[in-house]
N, CA, C and O atoms as CSV, one atom per row, in Angstrom:
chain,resi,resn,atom,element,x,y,z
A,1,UNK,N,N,0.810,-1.184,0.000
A,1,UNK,CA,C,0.000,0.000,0.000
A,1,UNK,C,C,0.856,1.251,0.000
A,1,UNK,O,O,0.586,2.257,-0.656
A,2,UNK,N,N,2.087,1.083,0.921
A,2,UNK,CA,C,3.099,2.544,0.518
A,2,UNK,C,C,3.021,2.568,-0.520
A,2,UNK,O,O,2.445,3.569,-0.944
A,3,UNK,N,N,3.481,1.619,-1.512
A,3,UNK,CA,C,4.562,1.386,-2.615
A,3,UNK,C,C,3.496,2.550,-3.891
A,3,UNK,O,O,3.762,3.512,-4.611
A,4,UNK,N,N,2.047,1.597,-3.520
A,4,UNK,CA,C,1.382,1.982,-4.517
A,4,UNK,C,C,1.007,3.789,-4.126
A,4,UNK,O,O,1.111,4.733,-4.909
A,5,UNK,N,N,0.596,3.824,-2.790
A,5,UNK,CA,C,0.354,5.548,-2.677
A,5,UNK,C,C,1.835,6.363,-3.125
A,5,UNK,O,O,1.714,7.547,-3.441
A,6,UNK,N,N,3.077,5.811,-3.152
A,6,UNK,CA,C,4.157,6.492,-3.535
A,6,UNK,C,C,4.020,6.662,-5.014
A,6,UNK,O,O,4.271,7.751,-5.531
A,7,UNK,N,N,3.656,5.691,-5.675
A,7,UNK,CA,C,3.713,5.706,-7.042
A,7,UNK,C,C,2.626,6.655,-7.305
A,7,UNK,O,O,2.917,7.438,-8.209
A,8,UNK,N,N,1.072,6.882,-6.622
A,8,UNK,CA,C,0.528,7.917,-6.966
A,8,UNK,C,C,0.796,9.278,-6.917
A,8,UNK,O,O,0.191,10.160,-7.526
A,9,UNK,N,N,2.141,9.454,-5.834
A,9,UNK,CA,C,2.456,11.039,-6.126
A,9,UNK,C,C,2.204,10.852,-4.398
A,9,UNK,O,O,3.349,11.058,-3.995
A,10,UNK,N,N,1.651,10.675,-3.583
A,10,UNK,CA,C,1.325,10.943,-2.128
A,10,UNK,C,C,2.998,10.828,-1.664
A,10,UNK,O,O,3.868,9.984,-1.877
A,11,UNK,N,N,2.954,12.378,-0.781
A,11,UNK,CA,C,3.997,12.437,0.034
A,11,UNK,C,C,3.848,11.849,1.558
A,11,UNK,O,O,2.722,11.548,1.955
A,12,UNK,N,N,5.028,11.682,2.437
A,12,UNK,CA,C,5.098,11.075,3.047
A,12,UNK,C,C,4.160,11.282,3.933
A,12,UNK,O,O,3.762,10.309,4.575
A,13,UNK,N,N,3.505,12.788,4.211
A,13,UNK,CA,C,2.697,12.706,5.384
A,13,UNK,C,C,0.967,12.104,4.811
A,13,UNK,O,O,0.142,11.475,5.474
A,14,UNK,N,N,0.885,12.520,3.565
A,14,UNK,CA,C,-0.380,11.556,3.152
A,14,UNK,C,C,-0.112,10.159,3.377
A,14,UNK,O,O,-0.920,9.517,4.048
A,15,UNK,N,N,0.879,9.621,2.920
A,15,UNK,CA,C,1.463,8.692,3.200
A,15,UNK,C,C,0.593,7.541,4.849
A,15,UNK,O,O,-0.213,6.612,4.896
A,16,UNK,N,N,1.517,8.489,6.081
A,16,UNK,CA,C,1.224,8.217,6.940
A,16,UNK,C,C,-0.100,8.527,7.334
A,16,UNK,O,O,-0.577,7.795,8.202
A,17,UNK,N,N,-0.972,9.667,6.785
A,17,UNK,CA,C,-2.076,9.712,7.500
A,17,UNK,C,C,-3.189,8.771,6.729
A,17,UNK,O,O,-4.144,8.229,7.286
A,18,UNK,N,N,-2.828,8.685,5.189
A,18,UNK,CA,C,-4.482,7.795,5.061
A,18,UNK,C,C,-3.703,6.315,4.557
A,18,UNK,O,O,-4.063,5.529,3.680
A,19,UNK,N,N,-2.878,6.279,5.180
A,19,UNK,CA,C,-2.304,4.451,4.578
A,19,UNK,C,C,-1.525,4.051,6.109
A,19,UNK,O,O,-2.111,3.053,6.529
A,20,UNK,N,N,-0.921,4.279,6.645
A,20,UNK,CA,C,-0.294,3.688,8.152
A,20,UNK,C,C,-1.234,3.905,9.185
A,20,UNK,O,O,-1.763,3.028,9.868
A,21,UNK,N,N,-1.459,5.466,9.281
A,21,UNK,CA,C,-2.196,5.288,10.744
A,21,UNK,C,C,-4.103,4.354,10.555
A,21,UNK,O,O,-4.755,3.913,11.502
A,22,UNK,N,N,-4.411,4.332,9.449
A,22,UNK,CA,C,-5.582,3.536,9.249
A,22,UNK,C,C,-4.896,1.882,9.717
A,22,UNK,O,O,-4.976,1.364,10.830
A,23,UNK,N,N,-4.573,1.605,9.115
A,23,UNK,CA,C,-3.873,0.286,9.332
A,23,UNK,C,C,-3.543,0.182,10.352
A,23,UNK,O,O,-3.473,-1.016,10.628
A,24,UNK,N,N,-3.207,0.947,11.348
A,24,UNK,CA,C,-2.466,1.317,12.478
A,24,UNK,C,C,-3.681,1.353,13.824
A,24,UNK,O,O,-3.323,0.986,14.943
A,25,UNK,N,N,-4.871,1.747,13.615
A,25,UNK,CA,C,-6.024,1.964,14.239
A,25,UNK,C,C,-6.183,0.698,15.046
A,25,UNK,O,O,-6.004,0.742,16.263
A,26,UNK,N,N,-6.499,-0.394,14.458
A,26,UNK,CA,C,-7.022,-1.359,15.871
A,26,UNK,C,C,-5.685,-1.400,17.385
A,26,UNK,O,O,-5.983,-1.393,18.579
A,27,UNK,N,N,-4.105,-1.446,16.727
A,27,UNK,CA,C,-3.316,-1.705,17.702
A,27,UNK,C,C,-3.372,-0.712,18.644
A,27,UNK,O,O,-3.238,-0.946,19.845
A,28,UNK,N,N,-3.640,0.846,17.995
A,28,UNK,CA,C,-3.772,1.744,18.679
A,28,UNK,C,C,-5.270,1.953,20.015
A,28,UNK,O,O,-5.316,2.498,21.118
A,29,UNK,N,N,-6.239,1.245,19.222
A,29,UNK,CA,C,-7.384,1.143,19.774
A,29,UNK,C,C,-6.803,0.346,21.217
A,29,UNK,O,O,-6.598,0.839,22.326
A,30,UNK,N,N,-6.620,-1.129,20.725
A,30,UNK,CA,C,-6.390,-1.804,21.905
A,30,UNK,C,C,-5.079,-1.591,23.053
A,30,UNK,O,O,-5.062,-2.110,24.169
A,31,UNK,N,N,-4.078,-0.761,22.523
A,31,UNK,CA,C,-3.572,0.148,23.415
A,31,UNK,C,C,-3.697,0.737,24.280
A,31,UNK,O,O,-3.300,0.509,25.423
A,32,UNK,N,N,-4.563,2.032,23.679
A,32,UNK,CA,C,-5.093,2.685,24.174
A,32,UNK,C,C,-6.251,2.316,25.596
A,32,UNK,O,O,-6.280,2.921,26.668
A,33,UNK,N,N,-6.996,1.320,25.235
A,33,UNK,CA,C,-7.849,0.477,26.277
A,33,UNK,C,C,-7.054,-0.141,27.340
A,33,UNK,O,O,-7.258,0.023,28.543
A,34,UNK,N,N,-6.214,-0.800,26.862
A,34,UNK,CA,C,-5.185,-1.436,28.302
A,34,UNK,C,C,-4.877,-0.372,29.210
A,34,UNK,O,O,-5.137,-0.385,30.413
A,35,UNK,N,N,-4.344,0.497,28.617
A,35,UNK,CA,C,-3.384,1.661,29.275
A,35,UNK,C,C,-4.617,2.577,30.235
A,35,UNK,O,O,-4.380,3.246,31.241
A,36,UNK,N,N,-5.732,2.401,29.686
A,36,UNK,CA,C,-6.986,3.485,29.762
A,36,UNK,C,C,-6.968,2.541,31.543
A,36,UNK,O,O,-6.535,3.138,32.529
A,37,UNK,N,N,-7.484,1.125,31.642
A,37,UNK,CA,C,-7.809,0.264,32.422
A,37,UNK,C,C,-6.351,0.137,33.337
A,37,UNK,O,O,-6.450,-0.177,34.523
A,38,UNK,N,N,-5.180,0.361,32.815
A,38,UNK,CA,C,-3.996,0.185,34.042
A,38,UNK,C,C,-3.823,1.355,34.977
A,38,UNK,O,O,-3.516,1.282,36.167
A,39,UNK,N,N,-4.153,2.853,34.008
A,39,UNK,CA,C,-4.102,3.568,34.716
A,39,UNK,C,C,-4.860,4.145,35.847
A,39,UNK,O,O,-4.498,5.138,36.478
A,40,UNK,N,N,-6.257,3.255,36.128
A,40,UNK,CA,C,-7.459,3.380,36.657
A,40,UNK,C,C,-7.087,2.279,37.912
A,40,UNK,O,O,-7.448,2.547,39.057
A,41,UNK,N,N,-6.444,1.197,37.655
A,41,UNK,CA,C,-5.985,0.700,38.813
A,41,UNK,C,C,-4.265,0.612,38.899
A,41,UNK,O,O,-3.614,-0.418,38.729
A,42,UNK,N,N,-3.901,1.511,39.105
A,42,UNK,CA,C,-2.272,1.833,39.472
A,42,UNK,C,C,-2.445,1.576,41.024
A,42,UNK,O,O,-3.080,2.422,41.653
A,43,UNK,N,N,-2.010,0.648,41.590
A,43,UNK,CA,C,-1.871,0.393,43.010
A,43,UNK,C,C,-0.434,-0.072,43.766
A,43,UNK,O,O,-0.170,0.146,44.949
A,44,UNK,N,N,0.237,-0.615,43.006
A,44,UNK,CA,C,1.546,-1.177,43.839
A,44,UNK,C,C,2.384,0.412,43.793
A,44,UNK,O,O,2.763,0.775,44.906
A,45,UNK,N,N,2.632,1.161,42.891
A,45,UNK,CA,C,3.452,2.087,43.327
A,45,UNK,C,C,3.198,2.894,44.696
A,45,UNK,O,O,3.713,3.052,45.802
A,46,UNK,N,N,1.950,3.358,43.847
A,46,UNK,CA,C,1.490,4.591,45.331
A,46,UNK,C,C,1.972,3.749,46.868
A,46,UNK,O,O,2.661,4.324,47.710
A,47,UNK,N,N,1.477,2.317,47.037
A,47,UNK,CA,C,1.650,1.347,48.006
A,47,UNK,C,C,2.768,1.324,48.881
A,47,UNK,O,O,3.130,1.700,49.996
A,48,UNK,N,N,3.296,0.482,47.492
A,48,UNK,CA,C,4.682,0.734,47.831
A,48,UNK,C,C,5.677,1.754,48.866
A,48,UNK,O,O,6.195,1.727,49.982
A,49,UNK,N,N,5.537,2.752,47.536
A,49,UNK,CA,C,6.667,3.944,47.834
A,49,UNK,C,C,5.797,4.711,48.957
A,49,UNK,O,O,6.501,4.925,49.943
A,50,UNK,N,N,4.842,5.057,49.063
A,50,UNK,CA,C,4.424,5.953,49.953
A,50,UNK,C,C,3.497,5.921,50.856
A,50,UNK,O,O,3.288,6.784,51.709
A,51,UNK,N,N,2.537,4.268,50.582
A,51,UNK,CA,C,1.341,4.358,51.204
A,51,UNK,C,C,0.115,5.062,51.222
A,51,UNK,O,O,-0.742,4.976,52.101
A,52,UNK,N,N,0.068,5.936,49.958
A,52,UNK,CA,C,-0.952,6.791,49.739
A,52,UNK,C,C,-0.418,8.175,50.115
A,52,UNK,O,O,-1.249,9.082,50.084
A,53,UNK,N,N,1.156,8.561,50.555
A,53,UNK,CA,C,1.547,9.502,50.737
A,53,UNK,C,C,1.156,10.442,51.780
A,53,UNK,O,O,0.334,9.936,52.543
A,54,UNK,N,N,1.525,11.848,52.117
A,54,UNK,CA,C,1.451,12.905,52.863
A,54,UNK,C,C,0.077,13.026,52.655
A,54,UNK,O,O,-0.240,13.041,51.466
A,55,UNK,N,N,-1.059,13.138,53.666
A,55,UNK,CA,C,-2.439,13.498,53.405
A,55,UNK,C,C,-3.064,12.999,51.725
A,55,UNK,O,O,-3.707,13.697,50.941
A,56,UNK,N,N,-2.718,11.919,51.597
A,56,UNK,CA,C,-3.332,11.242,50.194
A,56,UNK,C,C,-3.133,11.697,49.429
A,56,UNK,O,O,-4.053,11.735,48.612
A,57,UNK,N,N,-2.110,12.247,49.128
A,57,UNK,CA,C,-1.711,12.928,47.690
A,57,UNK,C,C,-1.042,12.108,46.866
A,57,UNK,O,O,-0.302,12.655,46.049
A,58,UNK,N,N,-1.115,10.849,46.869
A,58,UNK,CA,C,-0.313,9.995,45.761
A,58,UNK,C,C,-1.367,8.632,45.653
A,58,UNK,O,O,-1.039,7.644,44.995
A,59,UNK,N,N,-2.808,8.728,46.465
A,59,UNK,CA,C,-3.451,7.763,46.404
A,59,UNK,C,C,-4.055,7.777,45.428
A,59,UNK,O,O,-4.500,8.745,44.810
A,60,UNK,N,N,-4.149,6.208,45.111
A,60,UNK,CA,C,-4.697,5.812,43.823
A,60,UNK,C,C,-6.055,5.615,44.067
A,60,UNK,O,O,-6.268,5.444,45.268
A,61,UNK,N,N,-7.517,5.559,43.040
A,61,UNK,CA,C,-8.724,5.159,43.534
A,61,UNK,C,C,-8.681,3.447,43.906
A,61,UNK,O,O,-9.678,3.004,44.477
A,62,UNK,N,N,-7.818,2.717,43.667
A,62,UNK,CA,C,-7.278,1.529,43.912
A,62,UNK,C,C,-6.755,1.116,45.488
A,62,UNK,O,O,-6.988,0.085,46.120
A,63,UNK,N,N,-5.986,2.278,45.865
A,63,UNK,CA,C,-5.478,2.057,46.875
A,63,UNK,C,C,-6.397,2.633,48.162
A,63,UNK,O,O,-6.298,2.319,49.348
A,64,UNK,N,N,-7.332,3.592,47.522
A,64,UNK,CA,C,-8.801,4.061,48.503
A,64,UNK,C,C,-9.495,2.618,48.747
A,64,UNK,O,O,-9.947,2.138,49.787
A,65,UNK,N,N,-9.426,2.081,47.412
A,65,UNK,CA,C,-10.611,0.975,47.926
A,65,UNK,C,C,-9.781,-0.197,49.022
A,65,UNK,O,O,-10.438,-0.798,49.872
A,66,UNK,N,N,-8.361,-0.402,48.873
A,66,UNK,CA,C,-7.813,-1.425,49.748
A,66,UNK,C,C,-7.441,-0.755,50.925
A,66,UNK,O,O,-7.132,-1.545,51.816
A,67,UNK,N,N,-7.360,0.505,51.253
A,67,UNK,CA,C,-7.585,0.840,52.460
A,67,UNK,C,C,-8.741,1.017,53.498
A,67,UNK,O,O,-8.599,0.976,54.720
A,68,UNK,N,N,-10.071,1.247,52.722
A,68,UNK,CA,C,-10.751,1.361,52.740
A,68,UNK,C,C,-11.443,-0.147,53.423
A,68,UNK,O,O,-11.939,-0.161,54.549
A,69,UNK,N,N,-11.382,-1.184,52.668
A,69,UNK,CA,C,-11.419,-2.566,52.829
A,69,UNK,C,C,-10.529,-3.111,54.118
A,69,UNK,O,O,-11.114,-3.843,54.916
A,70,UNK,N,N,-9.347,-2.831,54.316
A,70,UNK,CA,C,-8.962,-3.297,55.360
A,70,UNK,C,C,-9.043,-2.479,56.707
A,70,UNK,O,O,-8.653,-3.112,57.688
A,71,UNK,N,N,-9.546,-0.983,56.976
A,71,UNK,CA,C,-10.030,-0.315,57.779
A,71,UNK,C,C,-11.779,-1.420,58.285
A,71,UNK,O,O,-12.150,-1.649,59.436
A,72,UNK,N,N,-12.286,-1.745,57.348
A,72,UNK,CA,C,-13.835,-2.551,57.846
A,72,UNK,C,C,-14.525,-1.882,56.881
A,72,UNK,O,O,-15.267,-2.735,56.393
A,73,UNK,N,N,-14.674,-1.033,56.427
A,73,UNK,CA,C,-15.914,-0.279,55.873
A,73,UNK,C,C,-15.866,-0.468,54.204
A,73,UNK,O,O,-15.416,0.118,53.220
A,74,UNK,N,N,-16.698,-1.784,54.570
A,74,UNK,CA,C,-16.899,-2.784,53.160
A,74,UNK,C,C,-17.981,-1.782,52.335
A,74,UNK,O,O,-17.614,-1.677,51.165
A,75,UNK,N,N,-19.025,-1.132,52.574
A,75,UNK,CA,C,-19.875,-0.497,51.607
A,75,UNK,C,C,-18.823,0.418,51.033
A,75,UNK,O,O,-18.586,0.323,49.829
A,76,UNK,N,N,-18.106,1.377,51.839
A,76,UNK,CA,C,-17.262,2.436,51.130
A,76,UNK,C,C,-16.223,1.860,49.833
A,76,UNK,O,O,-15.845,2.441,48.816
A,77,UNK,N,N,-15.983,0.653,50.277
A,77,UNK,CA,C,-14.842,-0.576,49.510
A,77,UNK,C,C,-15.544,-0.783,48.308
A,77,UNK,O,O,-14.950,-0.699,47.233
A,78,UNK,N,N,-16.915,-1.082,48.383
A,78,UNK,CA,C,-17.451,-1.675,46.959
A,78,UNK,C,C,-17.819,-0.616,46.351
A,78,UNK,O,O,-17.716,-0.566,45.125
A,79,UNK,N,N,-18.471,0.759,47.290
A,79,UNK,CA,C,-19.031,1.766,46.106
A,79,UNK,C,C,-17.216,2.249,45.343
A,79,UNK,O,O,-17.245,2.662,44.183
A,80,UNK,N,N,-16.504,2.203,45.698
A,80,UNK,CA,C,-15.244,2.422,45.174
A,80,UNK,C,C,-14.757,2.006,44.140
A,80,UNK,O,O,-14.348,2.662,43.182
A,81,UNK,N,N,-14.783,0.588,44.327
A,81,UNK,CA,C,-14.874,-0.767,43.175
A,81,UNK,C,C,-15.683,-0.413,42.233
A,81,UNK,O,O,-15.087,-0.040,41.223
A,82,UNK,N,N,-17.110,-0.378,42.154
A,82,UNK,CA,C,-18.111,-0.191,41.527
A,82,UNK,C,C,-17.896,1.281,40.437
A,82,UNK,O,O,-18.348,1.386,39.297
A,83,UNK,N,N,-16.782,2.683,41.462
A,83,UNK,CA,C,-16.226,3.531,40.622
A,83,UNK,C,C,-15.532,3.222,39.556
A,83,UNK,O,O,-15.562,3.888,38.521
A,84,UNK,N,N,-14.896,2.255,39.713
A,84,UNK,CA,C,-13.434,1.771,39.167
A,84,UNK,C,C,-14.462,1.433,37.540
A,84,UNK,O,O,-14.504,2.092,36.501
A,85,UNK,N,N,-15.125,0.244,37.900
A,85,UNK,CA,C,-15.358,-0.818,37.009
A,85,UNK,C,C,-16.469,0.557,36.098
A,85,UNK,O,O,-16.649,0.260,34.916
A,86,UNK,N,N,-17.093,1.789,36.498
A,86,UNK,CA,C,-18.174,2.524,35.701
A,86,UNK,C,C,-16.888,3.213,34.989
A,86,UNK,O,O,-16.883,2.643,33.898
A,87,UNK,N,N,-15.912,4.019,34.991
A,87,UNK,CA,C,-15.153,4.864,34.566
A,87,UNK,C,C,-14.139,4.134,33.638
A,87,UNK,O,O,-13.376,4.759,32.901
A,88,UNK,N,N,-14.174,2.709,33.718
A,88,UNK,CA,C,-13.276,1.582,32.943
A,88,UNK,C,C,-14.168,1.554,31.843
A,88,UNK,O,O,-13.715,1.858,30.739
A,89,UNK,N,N,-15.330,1.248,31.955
A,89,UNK,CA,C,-16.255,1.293,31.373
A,89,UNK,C,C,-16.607,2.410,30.095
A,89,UNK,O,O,-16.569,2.283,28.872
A,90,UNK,N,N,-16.942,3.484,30.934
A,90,UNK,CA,C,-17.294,4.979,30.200
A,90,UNK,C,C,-15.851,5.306,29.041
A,90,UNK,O,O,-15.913,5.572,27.841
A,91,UNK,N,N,-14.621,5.166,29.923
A,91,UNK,CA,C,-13.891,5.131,29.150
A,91,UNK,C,C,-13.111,4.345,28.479
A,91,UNK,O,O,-12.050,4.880,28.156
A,92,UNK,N,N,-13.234,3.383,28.186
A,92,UNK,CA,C,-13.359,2.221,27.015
A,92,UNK,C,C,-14.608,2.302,25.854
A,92,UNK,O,O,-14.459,1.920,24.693
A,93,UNK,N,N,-15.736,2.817,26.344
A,93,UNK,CA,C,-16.823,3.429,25.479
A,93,UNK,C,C,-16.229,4.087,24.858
A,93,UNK,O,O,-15.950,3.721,23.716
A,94,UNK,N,N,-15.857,5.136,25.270
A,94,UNK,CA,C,-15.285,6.414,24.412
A,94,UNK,C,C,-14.370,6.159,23.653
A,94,UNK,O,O,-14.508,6.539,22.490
A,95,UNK,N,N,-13.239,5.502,23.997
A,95,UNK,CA,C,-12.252,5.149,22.970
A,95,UNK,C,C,-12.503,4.325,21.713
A,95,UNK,O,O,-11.958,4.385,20.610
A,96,UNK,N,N,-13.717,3.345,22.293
A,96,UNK,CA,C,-13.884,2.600,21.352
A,96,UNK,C,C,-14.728,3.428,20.222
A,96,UNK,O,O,-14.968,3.011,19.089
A,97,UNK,N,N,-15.170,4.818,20.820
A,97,UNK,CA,C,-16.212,5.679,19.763
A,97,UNK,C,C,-14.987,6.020,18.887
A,97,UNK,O,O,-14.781,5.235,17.961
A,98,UNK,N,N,-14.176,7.017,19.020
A,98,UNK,CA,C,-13.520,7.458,18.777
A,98,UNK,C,C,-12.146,7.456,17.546
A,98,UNK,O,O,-11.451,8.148,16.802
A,99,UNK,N,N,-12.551,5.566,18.238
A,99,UNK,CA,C,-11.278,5.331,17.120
A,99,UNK,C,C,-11.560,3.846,16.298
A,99,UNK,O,O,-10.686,3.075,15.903
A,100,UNK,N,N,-12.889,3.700,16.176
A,100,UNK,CA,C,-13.512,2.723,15.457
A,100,UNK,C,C,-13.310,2.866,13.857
A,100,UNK,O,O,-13.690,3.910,13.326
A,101,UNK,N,N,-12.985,2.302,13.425
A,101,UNK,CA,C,-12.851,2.633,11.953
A,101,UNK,C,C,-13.982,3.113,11.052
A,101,UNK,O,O,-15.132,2.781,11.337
A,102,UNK,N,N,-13.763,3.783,10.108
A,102,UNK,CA,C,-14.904,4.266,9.676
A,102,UNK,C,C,-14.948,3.862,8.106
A,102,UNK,O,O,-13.891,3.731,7.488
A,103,UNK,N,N,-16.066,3.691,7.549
A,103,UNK,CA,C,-16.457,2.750,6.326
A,103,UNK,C,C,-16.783,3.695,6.029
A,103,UNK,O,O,-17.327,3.845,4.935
């Protein structure tokens, strides 16, 4: 598909925009979704290194819910969880709007 858009005269950035990054779309899609879902539960660092830090400034919504959970206060634990899994959600929707291929 380069070979042939080169032979039509398309320079490199046509090139890349209607022949690579199309082709390029699902890896980016499913990228994008992992990364969307890791960054929503980031928990061993904050943990780790700081424990949720100076007055919670490095807590993750991950590390709310496992503190949260091992303090006792299981409703606060699941509506937390229940955050996690709607916003994983909403935004995996969106990405998937966004960068669905278009016919």
């Amino acid at each position: 598909m380069q070979e042939a858009a080169a032979l039509d005269g398309a320079g490199w950035w046509r090139r890349l925009w209607y022949v690579t990054l199309p082709l390029l779309l699902p890896t980016i899609l499913l990228v994008s979704v992992l990364l969307g879902v890791f960054f929503l539960q980031v928990f061993d660092e904050p943990y780790l290194l700081t424990k949720g830090g100076p007055l919670g400034t490095t807590e993750s919504v991950a590390l709310f819910t496992y503190k949260q959970f091992g303090f006792g206060d299981y409703g606060l634990s699941s509506a937390a969880s229940f955050v996690i899994l709607v916003l994983v959600g909403v935004i995996s929707f969106v990405q998937f709007r966004l960068l669905r291929p278009r016919t």
